[in-house]
C-alpha angles and dihedrals in degrees: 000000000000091000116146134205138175118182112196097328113192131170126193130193128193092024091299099317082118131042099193093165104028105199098307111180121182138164118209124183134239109277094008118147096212114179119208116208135177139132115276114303100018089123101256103131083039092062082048092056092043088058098047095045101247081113136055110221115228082214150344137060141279136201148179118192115318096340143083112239102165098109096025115107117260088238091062091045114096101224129111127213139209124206141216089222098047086231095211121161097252083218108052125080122246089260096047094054089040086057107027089087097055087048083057101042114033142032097243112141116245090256090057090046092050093056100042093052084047093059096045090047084059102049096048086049090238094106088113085066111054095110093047120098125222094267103056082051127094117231091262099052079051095054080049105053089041088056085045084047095063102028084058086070107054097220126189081235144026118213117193125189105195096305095176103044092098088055122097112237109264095054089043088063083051096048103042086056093050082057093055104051092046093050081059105047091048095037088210123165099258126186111179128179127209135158092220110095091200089057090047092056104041098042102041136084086200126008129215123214119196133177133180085357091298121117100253098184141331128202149101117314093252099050103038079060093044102045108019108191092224145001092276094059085048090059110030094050125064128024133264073042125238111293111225133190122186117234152160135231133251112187124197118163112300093348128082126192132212122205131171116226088263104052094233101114107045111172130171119230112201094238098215092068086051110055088163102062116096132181110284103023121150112222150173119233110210117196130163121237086231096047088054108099122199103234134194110281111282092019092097156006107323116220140136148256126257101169135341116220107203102210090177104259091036149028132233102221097191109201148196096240104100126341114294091359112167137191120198107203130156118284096253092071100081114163116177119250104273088028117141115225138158122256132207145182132188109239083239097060094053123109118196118195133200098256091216102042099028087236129147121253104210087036080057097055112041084051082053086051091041101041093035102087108224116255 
């Protein structure tokens, strides 16, 4: 089975001086495509490593299926990766990197290599090519052969470290729909780690968010967007990202008020859906550009507009309001720069965050409900 655990994993460099992975522990099921995700250095290409064996943990456990292999050579685990760099040998054919693996691996005769890396070639369209070396290839023919490379195998599970980052973008959308096909036609266990947060949620049955080494969040794509477990989240996933304010709280009987230091946003929370929030609080107000409206005059938070960014369908309003506050409206709403328009939110749509943690408030307090045994 293509399971996947890791228990605690940490990795240290320098003799501690630096925590790149910070006990990250993760179960992934057999034949589940999980993205990890994260900004540069958050140790997502060294938990990668660490699973395929090119790393020693510090400490921790791995396993894969049923077995330890923490311990256990990358050459004896049964996992495939795929690199950012392609990593093909310049002077070997095709043929001779998509079988040089199984040479290596396993004890098939040259007649049965030959034929296993002849059907793969076929099935990844790239059987015209099998005489050609690296060099006479485009960088989409080399994506290609390295994911040959590793389907060839037949592996219990696929790594990939940010394959498609060397694509333009136009070949990377290719690309990223012929993995996933495949992914579905062979139903192998597939981790695979990019720094693009568009590529993480559309590609992944589950997503993993890290930060500073430490696991962030993990969940499925919609409701990592939906219900982000902290300000980071907000803000990493989705684009145009999360807009915040920083506010503090007023509360009067049922109702609770938010208002920015300037006194400029001043918005009313019904009380009784935020059982938290206590008089004083300091807080961060998370919205979406796609979930501002632009209200009537008077019928909403008043602010101006700095520039408008015109995508095709819709329009980027950026406004005053906070720094680097966007709304995302249809393109037929086209106020001029300076000008002075309303702005609204519905009450669902709203994320408060802990002003302190970073946490989410509603996250808090559903893994309170769920943690907390009933009496």
């Amino acid at each position: 089975m293509g399971t996947v655990t890791l228990d605690n994993l940490r990795k240290e460099f320098d003799n501690g001086q630096i925590v790149a992975v910070d006990d990250v522990s993760l179960d992934v099921a057999d034949g589940e495509f999980i993205t990890v995700v994260g900004p540069s250095g958050c140790g997502k290409s060294t938990t990668l490593r660490m699973l395929a064996g090119l790393e020693q943990p510090t400490s921790g456990r791995i396993s894969i299926g049923d077995e330890d292999v923490t311990n256990v050579h990358a050459r004896k685990r049964d996992v495939a990766m795929v690199f950012q760099n392609y990593a093909l040998y310049p002077h070997k054919t095709v043929r001779q990197n998509m079988a040089f693996g199984l040479r290596m691996s396993t004890d098939l005769s040259k007649d049965e290599r030959h034929e296993r890396v002849r059907e793969t070639a076929e099935m990844m369209g790239i059987e015209d090519l099998l005489d050609d070396r690296p060099n006479e290839l485009s960088g989409g023919q080399k994506q290609r052969v390295a994911l040959g490379r590793a389907i060839v195998r037949e592996p219990d599970v696929f790594l990939f470290d940010e394959p498609l980052s060397n694509l333009d973008a136009k070949l990377r959308t290719t690309m990223r729909t012929e993995i996933q096909r495949l992914q579905n036609d062979l139903a192998t266990t597939s981790i695979y780690v990019t720094h693009d947060q568009e590529e993480a949620m559309t590609m992944g049955d589950r997503i993993v968010i890290l930060k500073d080494g430490k696991l962030q969040q993990v969940g499925a794509p919609k409701e990592v967007y939906q219900n982000p477990a902290n300000a980071f989240v907000g803000g990493f996933v989705g684009s145009p990202s999360m807009n915040f304010i920083e506010v503090h709280a007023s509360v009067s009987g049922n109702s609770i008020r938010l208002e920015d230091q300037s006194g400029r946003f001043d918005y009313r929370l019904d009380g009784a859906d935020y059982p938290s929030i206590s008089d004083g609080d300091r807080l961060s107000f998370g919205i979406r550009p796609e979930d501002v409206y632009v209200a009537d005059a008077g019928n909403g938070i008043e602010t101006t507009v700095e520039v408008i960014e015109p995508i095709g369908s819709d329009n980027y309003l950026y406004l005053d309001l906070a720094p680097d506050f966007i709304a995302r409206v249809d393109s037929s709403i086209e106020p001029e720069p300076d000008d002075t328009v309303a702005i609204t939110f519905d009450e669902s749509d709203i994320h408060l965050f802990d002003g302190s943690t970073g946490e989410s408030l509603a996250y808090r307090e559903q893994t309170e409900t769920v943690t907390t045994p009933s009496a």
